[in-house]
C-alpha positions in Angstrom: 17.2 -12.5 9.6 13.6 -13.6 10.6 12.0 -11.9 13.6 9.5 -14.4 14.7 10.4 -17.6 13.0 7.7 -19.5 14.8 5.3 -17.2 13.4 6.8 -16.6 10.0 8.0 -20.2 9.3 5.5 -22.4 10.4 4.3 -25.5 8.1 1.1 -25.1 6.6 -0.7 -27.4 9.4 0.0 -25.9 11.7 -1.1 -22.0 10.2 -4.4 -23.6 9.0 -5.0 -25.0 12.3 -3.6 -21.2 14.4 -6.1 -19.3 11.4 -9.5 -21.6 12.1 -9.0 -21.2 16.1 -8.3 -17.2 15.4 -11.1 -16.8 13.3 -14.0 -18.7 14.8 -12.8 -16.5 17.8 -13.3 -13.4 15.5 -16.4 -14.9 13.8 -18.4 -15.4 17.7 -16.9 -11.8 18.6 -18.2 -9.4 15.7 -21.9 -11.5 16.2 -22.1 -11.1 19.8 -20.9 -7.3 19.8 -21.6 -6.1 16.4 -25.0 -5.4 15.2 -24.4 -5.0 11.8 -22.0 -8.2 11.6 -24.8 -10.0 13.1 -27.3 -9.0 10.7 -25.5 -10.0 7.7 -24.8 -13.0 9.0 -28.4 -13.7 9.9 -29.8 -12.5 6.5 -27.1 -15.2 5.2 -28.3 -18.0 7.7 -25.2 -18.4 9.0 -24.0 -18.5 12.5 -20.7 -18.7 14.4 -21.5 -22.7 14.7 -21.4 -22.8 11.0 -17.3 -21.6 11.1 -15.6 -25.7 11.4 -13.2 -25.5 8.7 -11.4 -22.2 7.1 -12.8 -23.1 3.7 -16.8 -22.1 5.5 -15.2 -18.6 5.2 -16.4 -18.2 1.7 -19.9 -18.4 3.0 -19.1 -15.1 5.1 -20.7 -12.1 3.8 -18.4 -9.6 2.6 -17.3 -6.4 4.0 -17.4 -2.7 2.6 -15.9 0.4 3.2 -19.6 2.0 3.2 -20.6 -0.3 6.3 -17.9 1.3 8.0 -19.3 4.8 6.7 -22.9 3.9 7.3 -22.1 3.0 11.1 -19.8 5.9 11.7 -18.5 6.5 14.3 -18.6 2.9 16.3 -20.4 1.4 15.0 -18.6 -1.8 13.8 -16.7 -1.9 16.9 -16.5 -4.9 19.3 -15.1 -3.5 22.0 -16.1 -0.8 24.5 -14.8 2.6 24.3 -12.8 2.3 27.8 -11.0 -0.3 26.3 -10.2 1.2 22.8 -6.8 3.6 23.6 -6.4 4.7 19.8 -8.3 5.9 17.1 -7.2 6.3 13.2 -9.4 7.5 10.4 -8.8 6.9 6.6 -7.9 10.1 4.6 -10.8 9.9 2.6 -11.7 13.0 0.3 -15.5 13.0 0.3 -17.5 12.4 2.8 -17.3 10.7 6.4 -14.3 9.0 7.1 -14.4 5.2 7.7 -12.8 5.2 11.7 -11.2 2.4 13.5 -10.3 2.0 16.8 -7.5 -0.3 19.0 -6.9 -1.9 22.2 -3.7 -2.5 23.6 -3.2 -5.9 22.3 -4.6 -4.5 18.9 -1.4 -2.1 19.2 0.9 -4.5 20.4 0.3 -6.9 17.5 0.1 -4.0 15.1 3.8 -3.5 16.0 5.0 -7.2 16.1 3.8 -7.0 12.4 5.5 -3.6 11.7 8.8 -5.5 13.5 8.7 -8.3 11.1 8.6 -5.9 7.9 11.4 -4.0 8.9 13.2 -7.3 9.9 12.7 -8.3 6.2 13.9 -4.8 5.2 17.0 -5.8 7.4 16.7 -3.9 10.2 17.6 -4.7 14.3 17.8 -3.1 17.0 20.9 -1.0 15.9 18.9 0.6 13.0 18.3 4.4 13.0 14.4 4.5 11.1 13.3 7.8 9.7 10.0 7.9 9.5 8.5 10.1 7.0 5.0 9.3 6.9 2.5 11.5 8.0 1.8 11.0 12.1 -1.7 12.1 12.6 -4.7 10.2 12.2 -3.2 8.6 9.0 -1.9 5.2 9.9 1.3 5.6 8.3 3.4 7.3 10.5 3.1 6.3 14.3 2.4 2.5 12.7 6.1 2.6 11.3 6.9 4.4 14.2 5.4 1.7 17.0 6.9 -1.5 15.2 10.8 0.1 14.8 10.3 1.0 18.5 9.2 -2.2 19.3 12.3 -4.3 17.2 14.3 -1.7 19.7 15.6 0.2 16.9 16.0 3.9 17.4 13.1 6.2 16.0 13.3 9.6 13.9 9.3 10.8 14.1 10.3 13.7 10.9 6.7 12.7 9.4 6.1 14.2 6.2 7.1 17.9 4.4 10.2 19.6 5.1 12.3 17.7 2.9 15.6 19.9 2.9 15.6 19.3 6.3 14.7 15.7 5.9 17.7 15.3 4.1 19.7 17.3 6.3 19.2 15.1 9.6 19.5 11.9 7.6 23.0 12.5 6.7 23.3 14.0 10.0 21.5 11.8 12.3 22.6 8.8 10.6 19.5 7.0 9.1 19.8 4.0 8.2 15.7 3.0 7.3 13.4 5.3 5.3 10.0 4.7 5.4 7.4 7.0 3.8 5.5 6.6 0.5 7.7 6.1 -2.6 6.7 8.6 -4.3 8.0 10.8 -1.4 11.2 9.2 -1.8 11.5 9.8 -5.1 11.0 13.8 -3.9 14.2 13.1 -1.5 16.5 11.3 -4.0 15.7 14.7 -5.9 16.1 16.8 -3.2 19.6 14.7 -2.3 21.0 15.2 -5.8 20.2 19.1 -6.1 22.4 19.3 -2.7 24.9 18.0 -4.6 25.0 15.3 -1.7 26.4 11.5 -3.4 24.7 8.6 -1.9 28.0 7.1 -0.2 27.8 10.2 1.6 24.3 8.9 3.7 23.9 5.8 5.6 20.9 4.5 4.4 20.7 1.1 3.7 17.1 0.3 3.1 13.9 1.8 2.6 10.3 0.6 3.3 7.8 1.9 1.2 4.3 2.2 0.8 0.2 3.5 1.0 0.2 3.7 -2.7 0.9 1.8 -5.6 4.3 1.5 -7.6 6.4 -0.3 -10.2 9.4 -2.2 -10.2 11.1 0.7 -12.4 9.9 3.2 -9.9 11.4 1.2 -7.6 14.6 1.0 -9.2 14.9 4.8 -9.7 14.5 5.3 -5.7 17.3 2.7 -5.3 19.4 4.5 -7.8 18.9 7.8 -6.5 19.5 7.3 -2.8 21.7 4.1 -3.1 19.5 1.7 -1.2 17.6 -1.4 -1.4 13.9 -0.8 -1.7 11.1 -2.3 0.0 7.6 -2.6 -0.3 4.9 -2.2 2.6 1.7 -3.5 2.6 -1.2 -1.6 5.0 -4.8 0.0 5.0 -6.2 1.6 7.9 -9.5 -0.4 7.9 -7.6 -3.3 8.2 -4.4 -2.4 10.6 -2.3 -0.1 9.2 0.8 -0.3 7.1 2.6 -4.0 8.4 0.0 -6.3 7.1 2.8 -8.0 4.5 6.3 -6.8 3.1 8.8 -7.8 1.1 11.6 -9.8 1.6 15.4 -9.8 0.0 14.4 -11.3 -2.6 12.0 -9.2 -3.7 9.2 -12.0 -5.1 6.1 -10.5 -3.7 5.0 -9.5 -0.2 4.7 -12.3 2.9 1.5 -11.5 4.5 1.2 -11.9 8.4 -0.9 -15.1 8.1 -1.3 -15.6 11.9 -2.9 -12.1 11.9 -5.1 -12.1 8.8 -6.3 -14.4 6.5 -6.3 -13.5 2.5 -8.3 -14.5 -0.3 -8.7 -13.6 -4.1 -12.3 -12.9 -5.4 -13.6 -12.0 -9.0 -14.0 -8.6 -8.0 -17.3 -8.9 -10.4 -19.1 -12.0 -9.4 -17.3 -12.3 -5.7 -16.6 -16.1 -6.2 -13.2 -16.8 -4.8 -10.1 -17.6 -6.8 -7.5 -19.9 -7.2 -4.1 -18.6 -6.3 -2.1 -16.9 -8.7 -4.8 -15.3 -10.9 -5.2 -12.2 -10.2 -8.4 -10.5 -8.7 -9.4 -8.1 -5.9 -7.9 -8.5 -2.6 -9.9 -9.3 0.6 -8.8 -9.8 4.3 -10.3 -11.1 7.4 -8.5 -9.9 10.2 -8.4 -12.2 13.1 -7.5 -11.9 16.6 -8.4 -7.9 16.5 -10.3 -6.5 18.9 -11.5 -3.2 18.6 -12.9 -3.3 14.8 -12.3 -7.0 13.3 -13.1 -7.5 10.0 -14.6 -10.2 7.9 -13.8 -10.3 4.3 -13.1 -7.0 3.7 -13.1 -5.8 0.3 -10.0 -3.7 -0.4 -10.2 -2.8 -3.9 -6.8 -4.1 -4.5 -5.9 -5.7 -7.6 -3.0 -8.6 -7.2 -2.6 -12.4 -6.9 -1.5 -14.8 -4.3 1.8 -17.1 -4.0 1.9 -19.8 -1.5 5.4 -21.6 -2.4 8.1 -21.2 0.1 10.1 -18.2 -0.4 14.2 -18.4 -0.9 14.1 -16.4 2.1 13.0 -19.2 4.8 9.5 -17.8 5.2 6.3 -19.9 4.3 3.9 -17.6 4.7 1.3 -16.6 2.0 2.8 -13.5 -0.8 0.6 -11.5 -2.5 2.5 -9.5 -5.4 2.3 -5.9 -5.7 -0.9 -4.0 -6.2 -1.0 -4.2 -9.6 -4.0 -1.3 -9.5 -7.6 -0.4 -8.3 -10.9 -2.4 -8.8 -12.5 1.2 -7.8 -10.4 3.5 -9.1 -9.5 2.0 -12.5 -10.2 4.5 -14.9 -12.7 3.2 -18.3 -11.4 5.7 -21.1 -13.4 5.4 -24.4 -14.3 1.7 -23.3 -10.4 0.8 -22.2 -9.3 0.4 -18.5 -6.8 2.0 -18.0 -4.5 1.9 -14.3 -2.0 4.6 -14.1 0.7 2.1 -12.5 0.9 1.1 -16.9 1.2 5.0 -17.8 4.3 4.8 -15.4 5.8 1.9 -16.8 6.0 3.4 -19.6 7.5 6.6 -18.4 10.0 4.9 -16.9 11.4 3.3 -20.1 12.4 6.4 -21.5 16.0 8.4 -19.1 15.0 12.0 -21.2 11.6 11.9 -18.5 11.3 12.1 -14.9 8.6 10.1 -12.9 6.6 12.7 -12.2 3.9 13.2 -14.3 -0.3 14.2 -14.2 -3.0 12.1 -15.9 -5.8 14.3 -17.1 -9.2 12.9 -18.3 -12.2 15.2 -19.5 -15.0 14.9 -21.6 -15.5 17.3 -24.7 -18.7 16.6 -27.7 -19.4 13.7 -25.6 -16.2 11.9 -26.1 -13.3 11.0 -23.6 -9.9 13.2 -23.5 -7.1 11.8 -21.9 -3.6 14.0 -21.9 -0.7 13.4 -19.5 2.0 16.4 -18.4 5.5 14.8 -17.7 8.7 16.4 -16.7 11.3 16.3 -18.5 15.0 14.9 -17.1 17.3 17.5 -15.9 19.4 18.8 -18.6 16.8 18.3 -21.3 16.0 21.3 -22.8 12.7 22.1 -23.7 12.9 24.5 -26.4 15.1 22.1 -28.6 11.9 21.6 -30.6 12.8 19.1 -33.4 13.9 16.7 -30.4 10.9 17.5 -28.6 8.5 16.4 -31.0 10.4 13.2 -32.0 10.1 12.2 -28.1 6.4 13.1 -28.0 6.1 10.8 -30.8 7.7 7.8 -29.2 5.9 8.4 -25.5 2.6 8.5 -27.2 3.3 5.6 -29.6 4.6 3.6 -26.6 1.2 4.7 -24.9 -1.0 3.6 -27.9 0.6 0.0 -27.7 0.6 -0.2 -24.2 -3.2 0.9 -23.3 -4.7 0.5 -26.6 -5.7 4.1 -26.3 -4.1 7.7 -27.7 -3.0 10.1 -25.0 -1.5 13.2 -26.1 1.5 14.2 -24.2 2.9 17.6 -22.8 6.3 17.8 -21.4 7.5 20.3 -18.9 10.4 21.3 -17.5 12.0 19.3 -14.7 10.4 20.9 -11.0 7.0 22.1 -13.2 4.7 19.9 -11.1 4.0 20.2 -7.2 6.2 17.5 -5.4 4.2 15.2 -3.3 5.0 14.6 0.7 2.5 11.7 0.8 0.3 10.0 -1.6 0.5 11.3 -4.9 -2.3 12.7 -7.0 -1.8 11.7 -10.4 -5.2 11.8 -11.8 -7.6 14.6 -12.7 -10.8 12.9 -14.1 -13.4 15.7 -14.6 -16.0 14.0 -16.5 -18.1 13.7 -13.4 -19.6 10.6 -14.8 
């Protein structure tokens, strides 16, 4: 089942010719109304004129999460505050958040895009969604919330936390959609087996999962443990939320909503642009937004880009999963290292569970890098001689992997805080 097939279907003419009008739109708006926008594009000689075919959108100048930060609050908006009727703000750590605003067309397209995901998911209007991402100034929550309103499905606003009582309304309620991060759902396929509770016994079908990164084996442990079909959900705040691709049944990368934003694939080094299917950071100009559009926005995304029609009917652009961080890959002894391979690795081996903590410190001006990981339940952790034969093979399977020695501690299964939104899995105290 499609939900807009017009949108979703349509032959590459006819997209390219819907993206130039969009973003020459999108291109005269953030120049007329956005200071900043217009002084980059000034500095680069370039002006709305300039826009007459989508490959001039390389000459753009790129976007950054610190222009967002450096004209906090509204800065980069391009509309007036009367006509903005939401605000979101990333969840950044340190320092100011990076805000965004919408108007009620912003909103309204926010949830046709959130619609179309779940469609792929295989929702209708008879679906019961639990939503179990945070509501609050996070994206997460009332974006999944607006787009299963807005397929006509009925809405469970749980939010995050609470998961006993998660798992008690989605048996009781019904639920038939899950969405929330995955490694949340990982927390209530545990939380479903310690109430002795069997999958058959629930009525999800599907879940639709993102705001962090995750394998295909952690994605077949959530469809394992709660007997459904997983999806994955694509979204960051700066850009729209979560809704900005998903995937399909058959589960060959994500459809991006090309009518809505326009993708590329840059050398995350040099900036040049890509050909498709090598991979490289991310970048999206949105177009057709109008309280903060973006042009070429940097995500920090690693993935790569697949524009053959899909089994599924669709012809839109697929980007594969975020395969890790340009910003947030960690350099260990001179070796990048993503913790999206640490977890493949994890996930060969049934004695562990997924969750697990990367630790990387500095001692005599050289790099540590341990890992704690729970062991599966039943595995005892005083049965020594086993024990060290399993360290053994994790940290061999480690060494081939990365390149690089990480020495291993296990726990016992329930050791390490359970996460009801994005995981921390890193600790990197070097300060460097």
């Amino acid at each position: 089942m499609i939900w807009n097939k017009a949108a979703e279907c349509a032959d590459r003419e006819t997209m390219d010719r819907i993206q130039l009008k969009k973003l020459q739109a999108t291109v005269k708006r953030v120049y007329q109304n956005v200071q900043p926008y217009r002084e980059k594009m000034q500095e680069a000689g370039i002006t709305p004129g300039d826009i007459q075919s989508l490959d001039d959108l390389k000459n753009l100048p790129f976007t950054n999460k610190t222009d967002l930060r450096d004209n906090y609050p509204y800065g980069m908006f391009s509309s007036h505050l009367n006509e903005i009727v939401r605000v979101h703000a990333s969840s950044g750590t340190t320092g100011k958040p990076t805000v965004v605003g919408y108007t009620r067309s912003d909103l309204e397209s926010w949830a046709e895009c959130v619609a179309r995901a779940l469609t792929m998911a295989g929702g209708d209007r008879s679906s019961v969604v639990q939503v179990a991402y945070g509501y609050g100034l996070f994206t997460g929550g009332l974006g999944a919330h607006g787009g299963a309103e807005y397929m006509g499905a009925s809405v469970i606003p749980m939010s995050s936390g609470n998961t006993k009582k998660q798992v008690m309304l989605m048996r009781d309620f019904k639920s038939t959609i899950l969405c929330c991060t995955p490694s949340y759902a990982l927390t209530i396929a545990e939380a479903v087996k310690k109430e002795g509770i069997s999958p058959d016994e629930i009525s999800l079908r599907s879940g639709v999962f993102g705001a962090e990164p995750w394998t295909p084996e952690m994605r077949t442990a959530i469809e394992k443990g709660l007997g459904i079909k997983a999806f994955d959900i694509y979204g960051l705040s700066e850009v729209m939320g979560p809704g900005v691709s998903c995937s399909c049944s058959e589960q060959n990368g994500m459809h991006i909503q090309e009518d809505y934003f326009i993708a590329e694939i840059i050398d995350p080094k040099t900036g040049e642009v890509l050909p498709d299917g090598e991979r490289g950071e991310l970048v999206f100009t949105t177009i057709g937004k109008e309280g903060i559009p973006l042009i070429r926005y940097r995500t920090h995304d690693i993935c790569y880009l697949m524009r053959d029609k899909c089994a599924c009917g669709r012809t839109t652009v697929r980007m594969s999963r975020v395969l890790g961080r340009s910003d947030d890959m960690l350099i260990i002894r001179g070796v990048n290292v993503f913790p999206s391979q640490v977890e493949t690795v994890i996930a060969k081996f049934n004695e562990l569970t997924m969750n697990y903590m990367l630790y990387v410190g500095r001692e005599n001006n050289t790099d540590t890098f341990d890992m704690d990981v729970e062991l599966a339940e039943g595995i005892e952790i005083d049965n020594i001689a086993f024990i060290e034969k399993l360290k053994t093979r994790v940290e061999h399977e480690l060494r081939t992997l990365l390149g690089i020695g990480c020495k291993v501690k296990f726990l016992s299964e329930g050791t390490l805080p359970r996460s009801e939104g994005k995981a921390v899995r890193v600790k990197d105290t070097r300060r460097l």
